[in-house]
N, C-alpha and C positions, 0 to 999 in steps of 0.2 A: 082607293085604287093604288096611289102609290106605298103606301106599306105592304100589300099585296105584292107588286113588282119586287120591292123591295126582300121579299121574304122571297120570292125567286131565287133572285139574284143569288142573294145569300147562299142557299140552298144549293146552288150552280153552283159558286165558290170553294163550297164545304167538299161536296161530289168531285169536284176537278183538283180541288190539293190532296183528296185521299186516293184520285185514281194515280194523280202525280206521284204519290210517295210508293204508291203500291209497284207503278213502272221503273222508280231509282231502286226499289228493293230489288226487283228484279233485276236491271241493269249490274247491278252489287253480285248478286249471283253469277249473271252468265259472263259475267267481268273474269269472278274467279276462275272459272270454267277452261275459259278461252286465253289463259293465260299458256306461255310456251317456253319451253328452256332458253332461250335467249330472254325471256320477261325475267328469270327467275335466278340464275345463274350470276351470279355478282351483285345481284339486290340487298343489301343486308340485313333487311326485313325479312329476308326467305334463308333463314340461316341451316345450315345442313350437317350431316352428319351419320356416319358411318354405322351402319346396324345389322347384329346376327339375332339378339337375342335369345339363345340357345343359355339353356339355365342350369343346366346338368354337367358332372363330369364324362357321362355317356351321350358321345355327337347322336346317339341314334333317338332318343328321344326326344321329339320336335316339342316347340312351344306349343300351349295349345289356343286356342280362338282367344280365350279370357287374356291370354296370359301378354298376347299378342295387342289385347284392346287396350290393358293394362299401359303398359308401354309406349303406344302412340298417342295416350292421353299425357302421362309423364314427357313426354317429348316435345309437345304439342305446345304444352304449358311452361314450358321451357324457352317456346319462342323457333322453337326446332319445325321448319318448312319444308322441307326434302330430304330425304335418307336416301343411304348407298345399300342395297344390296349387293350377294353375291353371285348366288349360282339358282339355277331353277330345275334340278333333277331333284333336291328335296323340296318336301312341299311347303317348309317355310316363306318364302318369297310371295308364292301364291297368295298363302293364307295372309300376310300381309296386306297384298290388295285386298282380298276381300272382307277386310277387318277396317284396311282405314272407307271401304267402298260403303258398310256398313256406317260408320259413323257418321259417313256426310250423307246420308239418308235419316240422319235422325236431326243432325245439327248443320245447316247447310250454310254455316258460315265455317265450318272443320275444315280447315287446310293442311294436306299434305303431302307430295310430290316424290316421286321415287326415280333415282338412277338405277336401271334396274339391269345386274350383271350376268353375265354368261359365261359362265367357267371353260377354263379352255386347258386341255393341255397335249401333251406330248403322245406319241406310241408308247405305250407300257407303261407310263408314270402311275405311280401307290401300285407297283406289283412288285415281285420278287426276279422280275429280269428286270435287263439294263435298256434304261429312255434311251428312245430315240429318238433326238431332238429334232429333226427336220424331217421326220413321219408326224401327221397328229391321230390326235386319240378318233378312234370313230364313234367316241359318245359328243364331241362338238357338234356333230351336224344337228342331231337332236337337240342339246343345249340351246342352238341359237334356232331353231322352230321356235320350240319353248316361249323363246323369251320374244319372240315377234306374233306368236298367239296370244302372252300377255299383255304385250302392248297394246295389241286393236281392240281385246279384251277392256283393258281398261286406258280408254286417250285420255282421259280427263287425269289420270291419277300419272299413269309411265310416261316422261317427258325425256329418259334417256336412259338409252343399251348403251354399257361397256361391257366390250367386246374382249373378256380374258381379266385376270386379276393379277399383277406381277407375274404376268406369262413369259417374257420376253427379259428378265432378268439374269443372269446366267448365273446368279446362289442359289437360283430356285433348284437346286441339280436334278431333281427327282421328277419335275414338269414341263422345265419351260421348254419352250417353243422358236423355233426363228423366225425373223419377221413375217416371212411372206404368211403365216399361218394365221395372223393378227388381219395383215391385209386384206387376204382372201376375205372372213368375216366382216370386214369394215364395209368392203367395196362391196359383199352380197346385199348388208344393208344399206347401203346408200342406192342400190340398183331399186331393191324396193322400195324404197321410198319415190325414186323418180316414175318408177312404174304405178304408183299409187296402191300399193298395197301396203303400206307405211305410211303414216302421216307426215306428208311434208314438213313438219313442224317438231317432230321427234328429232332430237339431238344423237347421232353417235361419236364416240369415242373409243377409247383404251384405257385403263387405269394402273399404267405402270412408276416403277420406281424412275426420279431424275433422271441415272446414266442411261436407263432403256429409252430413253426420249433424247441422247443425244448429248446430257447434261454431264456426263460422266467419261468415261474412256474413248478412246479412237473405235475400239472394237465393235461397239454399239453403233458404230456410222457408217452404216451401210445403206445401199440403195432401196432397200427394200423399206428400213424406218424412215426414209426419206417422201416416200411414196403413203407411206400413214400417216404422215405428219400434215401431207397433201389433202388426204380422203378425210378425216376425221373432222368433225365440225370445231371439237375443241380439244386441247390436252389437259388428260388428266393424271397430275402429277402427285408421287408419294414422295416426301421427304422424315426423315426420324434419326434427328439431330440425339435421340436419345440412345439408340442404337452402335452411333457413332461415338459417343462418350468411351465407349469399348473396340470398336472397329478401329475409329479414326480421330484419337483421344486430344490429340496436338492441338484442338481449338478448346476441351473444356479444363487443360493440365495446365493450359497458358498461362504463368505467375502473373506476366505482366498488368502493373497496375492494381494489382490487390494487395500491395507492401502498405503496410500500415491498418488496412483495412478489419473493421469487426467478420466475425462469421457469417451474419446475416447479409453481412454488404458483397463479400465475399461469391454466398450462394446467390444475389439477386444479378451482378455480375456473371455469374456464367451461365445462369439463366437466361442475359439478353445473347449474349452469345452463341447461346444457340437460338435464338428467335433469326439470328443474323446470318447463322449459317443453313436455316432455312431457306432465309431468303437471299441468298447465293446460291443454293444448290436449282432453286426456281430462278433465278435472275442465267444460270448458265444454260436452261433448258431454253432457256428466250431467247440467247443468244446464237445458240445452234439454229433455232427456228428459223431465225430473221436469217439467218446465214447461204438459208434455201430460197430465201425470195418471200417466206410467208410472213403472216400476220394472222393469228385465229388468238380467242382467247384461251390462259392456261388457268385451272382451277386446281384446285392441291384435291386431290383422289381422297389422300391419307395422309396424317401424320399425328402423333398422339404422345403422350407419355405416360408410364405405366408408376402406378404410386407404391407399389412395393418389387426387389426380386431378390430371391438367397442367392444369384449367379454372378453374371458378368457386372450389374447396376447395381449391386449391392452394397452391405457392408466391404463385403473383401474383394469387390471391385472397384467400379468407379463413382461408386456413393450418388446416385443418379438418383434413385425411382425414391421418393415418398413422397404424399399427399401434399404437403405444403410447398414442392418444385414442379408436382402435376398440375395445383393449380396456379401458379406463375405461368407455365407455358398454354394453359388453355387462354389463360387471358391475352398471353402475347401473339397467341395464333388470331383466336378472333379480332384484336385491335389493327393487325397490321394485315389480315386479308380482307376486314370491311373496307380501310383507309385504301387498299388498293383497287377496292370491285371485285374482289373475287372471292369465289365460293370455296368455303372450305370443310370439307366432311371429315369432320371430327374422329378420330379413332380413341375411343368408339361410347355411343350410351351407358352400354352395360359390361362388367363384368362376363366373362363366358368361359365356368371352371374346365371346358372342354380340351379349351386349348395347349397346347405347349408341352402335352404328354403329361403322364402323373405326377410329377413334381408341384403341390400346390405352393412351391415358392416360385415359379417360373414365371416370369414378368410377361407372360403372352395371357396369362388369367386374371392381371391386374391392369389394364386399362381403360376398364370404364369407368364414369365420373358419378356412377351408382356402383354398388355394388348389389351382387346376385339378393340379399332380401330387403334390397332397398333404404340402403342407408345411402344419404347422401356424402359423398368424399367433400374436402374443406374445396373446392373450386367451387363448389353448389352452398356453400353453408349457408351465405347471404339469400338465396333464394329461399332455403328454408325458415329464414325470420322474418323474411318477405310475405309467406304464406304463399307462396308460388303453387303449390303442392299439395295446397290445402283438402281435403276432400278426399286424393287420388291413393293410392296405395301400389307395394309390388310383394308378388306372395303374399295376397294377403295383409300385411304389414305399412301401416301408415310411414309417409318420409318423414326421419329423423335423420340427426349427424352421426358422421364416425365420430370417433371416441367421446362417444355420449357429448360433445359440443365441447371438451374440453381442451383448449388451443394449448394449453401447457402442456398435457400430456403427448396432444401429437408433437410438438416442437423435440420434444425429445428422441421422439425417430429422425430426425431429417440432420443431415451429415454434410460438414462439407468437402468439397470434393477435394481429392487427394494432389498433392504436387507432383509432380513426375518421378520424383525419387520412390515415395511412396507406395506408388501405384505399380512403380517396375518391381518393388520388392515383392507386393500383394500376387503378382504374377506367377512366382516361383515358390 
């Protein structure tokens, strides 16, 4: 009789640790599920990153589903947990959701989270009359449907609208927008959400450059960015210290402290330099903020460097862009916005020959840390000996290194940056 009981019991035990595991597996699931941009947003387990994927020199032909599936597996395996999209009039953004919505139907441990943007701009901007910057376009009202159809469309995946892309910057000359135009979109979506036709839990934002947030000039300081700085749940800041090696050259020409120094120590020097002038151009946006009374967190939008240009970061500029200073700043980006909590959308994945007009030396087609058939650039090489990538392909094309993995030959592109005498001559 008692081995009988015995064999019950058992039998009870065995039944109740497999219903048990079968309940944590579940629990694991709707864990991921019910996760929400405050969960994921300065996590450094949910690292992010800026994404077009667009693989062609003509913007008009879209990625297609594969090329799409492609990509968020590469990403995925990368450790990459939330991407930035841009705008939702083409149908990239969509098919995005419905590709990463695809994969967690087959793999329901597939994690990944989209900031998802709504292009905004001005009266008239990409026409041939003159923006009207305090009129907006009337394809925004659609834009921001759009993107609040795709949200409810997909909650588990859309965790945040930014409301405009560097709308509010005044180089944009051909777009931007003045604040209230930013507002207006913020405060709609904040109304629906309180209304519950948004997920309480949806995060909105802006994703503009530093001074548009405040971080830059007096002229950005008006009442209106004051009032978004208000409404927005978090700031989402662009900074591109690489950009500025040409604009605003005085922190990467600085001699000081590189007398005696090798080449190498030289270029690793103005490399932290600019990780530093990152985080001053973000440290002045905080300071503005707090200036209002607030406290919200700020996340970097964007910021990136581009590993080749024949222009301003070139040779006969300021010796910025090649692969072995692209991957220094990807490192120094991720070190110092894990160590601070905050989220940073990488610019960008991919390569995208679309950009920057026909010139294929324009440093707007050399920012991604793949290039268009999937070579991985030297800030990834480690992963590729890691076998990160194993399995996965783009075009087709299993990951391999730039220059066939050959560190000597890339070293001989990479330049150091020029002295101020130099560089004024390179000018003229």
């Amino acid at each position: 009789m008692m081995k009988k009981y015995t064999l019950i019991l058992l039998i009870c035990l065995i039944w109740s640790c497999g219903n048990e595991k079968k309940k944590e597996e579940v629990n694991q699931i709707e864990e991921i599920k019910e996760l929400t941009a405050k969960d994921i947003l300065g996590n450094k387990e949910y690292l992010a990153m800026s994404y077009g994927g667009y693989r062609n020199a003509d913007h008009s032909i879209e990625p297609t589903m594969d090329e799409l599936k492609e990509d968020m597996l590469l990403l995925h395996a990368l450790g990459i947990r939330m991407i930035r999209t841009y705008k939702v009039h083409k149908p990239q953004a969509e098919n995005v959701l419905k590709v990463i919505s695809e994969i967690k139907q087959e793999d329901p441990n597939f994690e990944m989270y989209v900031m998802l943007g709504a292009w905004i701009d001005c009266k008239n901007a990409w026409t041939d009359k003159e923006p009207i910057h305090n009129e907006e376009s009337e394809d925004n009202k659609p834009q921001m449907e759009k993107a609040v159809a795709l949200a409810n469309q997909y909650p588990d995946i859309v965790k945040v609208i930014a409301v405009g892309n560097e709308a509010m910057v005044k180089w944009a000359a051909s777009y931007y927008v003045e604040p209230w135009v930013i507002l207006k979109w913020v405060n709609y979506l904040q109304d629906l959400k309180k209304e519950g036709k948004l997920s309480k839990d949806l995060w909105v934002t802006s994703s503009d450059n530093f001074a548009s947030w405040g971080g830059g000039g007096e002229e950005y300081h008006v009442e209106d960015l004051n009032n978004i700085i208000k409404a927005v749940d978090f700031l989402s800041v662009h900074t591109y210290p690489m950009h500025d090696t040409h604009y605003q050259p005085d922190f990467w020409l600085n001699q000081e402290g590189l007398e005696g120094k090798t080449d190498m120590e030289k270029i690793e020097i103005s490399m932290l330099r600019a990780k530093e002038y990152a985080i001053n151009q973000t440290a002045n946006v905080k300071k503005y903020m707090e200036s209002l009374g607030v406290s919200k967190p700020i996340h970097i939008g964007e910021t990136g460097w581009a590993s080749f240009s024949s222009g301003h970061y070139g040779t006969t500029g300021s010796k910025a862009c090649d692969e072995y200073k692209e991957a220094l700043y990807y490192q120094h980006m991720r070190d110092w916005t894990n160590e601070a909590g905050m989220s940073c959308f990488y610019f960008e994945g991919f390569d995208e020959p679309w950009k920057g007009g026909p010139n294929t030396g324009n440093s707007e087609k050399h920012f991604g840390l793949f290039t268009v058939d999937g070579k991985a650039k030297f800030a990834l090489w480690d992963e590729v000996d890691k076998g990160t990538f194993k399995g996965l392909t783009r075009n087709g094309n299993s990951i391999t290194k730039t220059y066939d993995g050959d560190k000597e030959a890339l070293m001989k592109d990479v330049e150091v940056p020029p002295t101020p005498e130099a560089w004024k001559a390179n000018q003229h």
